[in-house]
Backbone as a chain_set.jsonl record, in Angstrom:
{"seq": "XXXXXXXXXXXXXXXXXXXXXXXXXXXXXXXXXXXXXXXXXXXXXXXXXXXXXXXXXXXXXXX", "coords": {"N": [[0.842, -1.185, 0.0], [0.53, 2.555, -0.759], [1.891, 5.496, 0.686], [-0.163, 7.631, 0.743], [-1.013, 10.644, 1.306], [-4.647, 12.322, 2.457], [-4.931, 14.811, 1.849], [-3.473, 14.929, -0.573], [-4.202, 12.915, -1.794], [-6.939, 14.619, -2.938], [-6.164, 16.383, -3.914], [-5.29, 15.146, -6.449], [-7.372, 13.941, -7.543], [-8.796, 16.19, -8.251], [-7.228, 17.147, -10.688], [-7.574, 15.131, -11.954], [-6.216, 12.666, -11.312], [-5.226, 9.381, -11.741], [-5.18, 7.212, -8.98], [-5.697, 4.863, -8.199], [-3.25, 2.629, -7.769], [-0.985, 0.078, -6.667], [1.659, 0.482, -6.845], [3.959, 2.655, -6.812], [5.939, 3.25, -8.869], [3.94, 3.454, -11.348], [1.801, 5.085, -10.233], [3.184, 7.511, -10.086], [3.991, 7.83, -12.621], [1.002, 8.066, -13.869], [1.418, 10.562, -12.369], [2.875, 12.296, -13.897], [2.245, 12.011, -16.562], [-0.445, 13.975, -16.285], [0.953, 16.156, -15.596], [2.4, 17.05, -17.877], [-0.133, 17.989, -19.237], [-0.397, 20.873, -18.403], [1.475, 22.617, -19.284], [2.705, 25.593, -20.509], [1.711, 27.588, -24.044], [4.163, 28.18, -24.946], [5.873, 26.439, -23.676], [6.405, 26.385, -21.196], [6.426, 26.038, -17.265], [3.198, 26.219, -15.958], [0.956, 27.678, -13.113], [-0.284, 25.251, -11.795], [1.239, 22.903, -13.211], [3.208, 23.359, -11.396], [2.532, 22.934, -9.085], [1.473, 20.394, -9.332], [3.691, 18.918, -10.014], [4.666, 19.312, -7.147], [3.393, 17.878, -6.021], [4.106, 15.213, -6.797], [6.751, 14.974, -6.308], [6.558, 14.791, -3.079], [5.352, 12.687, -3.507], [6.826, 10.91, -4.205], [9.026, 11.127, -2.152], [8.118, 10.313, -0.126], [7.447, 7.459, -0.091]], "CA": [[0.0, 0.0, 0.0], [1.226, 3.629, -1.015], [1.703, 6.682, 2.104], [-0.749, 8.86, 0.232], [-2.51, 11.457, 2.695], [-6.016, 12.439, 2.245], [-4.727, 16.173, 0.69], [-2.882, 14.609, -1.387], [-5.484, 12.552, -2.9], [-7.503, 15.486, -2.907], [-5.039, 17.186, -5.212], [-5.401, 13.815, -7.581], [-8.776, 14.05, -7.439], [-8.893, 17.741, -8.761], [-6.553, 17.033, -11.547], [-7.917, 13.692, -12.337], [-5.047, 11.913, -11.502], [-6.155, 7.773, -11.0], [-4.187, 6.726, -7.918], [-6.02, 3.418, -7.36], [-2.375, 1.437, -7.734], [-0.128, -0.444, -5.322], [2.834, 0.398, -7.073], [4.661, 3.218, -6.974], [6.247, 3.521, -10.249], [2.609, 3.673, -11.863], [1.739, 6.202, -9.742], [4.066, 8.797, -10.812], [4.148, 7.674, -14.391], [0.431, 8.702, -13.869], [1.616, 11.857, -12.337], [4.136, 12.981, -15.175], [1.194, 11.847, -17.308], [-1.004, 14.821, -16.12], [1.697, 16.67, -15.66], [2.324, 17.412, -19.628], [-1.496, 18.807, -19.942], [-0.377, 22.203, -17.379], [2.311, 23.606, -19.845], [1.602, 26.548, -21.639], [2.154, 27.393, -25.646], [5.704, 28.821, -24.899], [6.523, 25.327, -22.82], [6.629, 26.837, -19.468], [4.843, 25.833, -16.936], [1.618, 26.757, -15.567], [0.979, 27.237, -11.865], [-1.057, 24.03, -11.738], [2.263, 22.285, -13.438], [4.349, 23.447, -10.012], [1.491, 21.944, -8.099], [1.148, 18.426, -9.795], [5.329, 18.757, -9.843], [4.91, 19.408, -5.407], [2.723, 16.854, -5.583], [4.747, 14.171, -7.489], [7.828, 14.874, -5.086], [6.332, 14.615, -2.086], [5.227, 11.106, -2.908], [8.404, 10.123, -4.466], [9.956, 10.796, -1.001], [7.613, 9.445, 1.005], [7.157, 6.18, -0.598]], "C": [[0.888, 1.25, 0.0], [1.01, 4.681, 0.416], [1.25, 7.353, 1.047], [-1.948, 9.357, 1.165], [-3.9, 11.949, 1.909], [-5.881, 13.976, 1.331], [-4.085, 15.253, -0.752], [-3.678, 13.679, -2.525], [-6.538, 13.346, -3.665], [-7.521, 16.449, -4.213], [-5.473, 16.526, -6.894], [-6.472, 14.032, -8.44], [-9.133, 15.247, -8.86], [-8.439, 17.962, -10.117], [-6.696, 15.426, -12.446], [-6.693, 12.96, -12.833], [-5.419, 10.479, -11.26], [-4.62, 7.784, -10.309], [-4.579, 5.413, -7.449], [-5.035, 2.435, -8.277], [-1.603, 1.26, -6.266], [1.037, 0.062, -5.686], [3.019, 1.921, -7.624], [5.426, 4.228, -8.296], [4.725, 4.187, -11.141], [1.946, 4.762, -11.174], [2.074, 7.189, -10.38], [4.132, 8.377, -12.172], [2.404, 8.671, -14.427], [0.439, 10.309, -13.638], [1.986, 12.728, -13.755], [3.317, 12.88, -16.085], [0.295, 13.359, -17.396], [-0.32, 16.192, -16.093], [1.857, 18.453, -16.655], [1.44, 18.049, -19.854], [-0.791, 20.154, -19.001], [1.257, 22.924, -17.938], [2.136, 24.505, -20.508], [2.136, 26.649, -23.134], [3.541, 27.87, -25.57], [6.69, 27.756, -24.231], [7.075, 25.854, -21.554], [5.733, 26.305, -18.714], [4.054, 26.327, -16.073], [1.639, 26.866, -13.465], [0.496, 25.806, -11.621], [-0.16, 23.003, -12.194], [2.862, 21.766, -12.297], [3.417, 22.817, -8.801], [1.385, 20.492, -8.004], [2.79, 18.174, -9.214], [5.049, 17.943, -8.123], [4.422, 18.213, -5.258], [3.718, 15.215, -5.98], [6.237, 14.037, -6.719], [7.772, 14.585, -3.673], [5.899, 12.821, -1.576], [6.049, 10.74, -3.41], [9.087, 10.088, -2.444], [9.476, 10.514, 0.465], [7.534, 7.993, 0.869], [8.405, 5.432, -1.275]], "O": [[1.935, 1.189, 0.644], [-0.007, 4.573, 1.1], [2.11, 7.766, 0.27], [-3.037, 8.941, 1.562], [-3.977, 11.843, 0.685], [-6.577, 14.227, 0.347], [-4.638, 15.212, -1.851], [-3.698, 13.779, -3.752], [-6.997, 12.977, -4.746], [-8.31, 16.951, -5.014], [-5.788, 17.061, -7.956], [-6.513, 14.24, -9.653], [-9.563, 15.076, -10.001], [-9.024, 18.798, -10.805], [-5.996, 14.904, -13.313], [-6.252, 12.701, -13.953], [-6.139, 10.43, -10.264], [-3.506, 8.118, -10.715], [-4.013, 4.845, -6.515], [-5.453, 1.691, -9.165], [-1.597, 1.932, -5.234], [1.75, 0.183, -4.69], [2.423, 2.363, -8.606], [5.422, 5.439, -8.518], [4.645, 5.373, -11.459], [1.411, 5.491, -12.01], [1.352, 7.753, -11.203], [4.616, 9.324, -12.792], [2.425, 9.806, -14.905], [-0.177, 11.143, -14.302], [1.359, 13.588, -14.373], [3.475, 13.849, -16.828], [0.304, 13.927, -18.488], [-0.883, 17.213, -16.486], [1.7, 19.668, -16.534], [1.67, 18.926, -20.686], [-0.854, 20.556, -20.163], [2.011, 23.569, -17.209], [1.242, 24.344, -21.339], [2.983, 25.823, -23.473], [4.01, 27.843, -26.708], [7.907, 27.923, -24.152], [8.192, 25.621, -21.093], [4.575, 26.053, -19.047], [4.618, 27.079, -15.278], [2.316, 26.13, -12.748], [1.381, 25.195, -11.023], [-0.498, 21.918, -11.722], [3.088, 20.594, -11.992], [3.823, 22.309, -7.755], [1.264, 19.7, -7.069], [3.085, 17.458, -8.257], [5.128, 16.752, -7.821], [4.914, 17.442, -4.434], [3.795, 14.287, -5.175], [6.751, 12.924, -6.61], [8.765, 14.182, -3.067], [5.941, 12.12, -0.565], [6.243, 9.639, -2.894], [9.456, 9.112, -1.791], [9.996, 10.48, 1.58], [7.568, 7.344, 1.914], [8.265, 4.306, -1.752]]}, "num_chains": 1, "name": "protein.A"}
């Protein structure tokens, strides 16, 4: 089972990230997945980018 807190799902949620795996890897592949949509036409990215990003680090280094 993954350490994902209840914000943090929350986040998922919001950004329709699917988090119902066991594994880790798949997870964040999902992340980096959603990721890609929150760049803008100049390839920068978006506030909502630096969000998914916070989010995608926080469970890398919890898990």
């Amino acid at each position: 089972m993954l350490n994902i807190t209840e914000k943090q799902k929350d986040i998922m949620k919001k950004y329709n990230i699917n988090y119902d795996t066991d594994k880790i890897n798949e997870l964040l592949e999902n992340i980096d997945w959603v990721m890609t949509d929150y760049i803008d036409k100049h390839d920068e990215p978006t506030k909502d980018f630096l969000l998914i990003e916070e989010l995608y680090d926080q469970i890398y280094n919890q898990n």
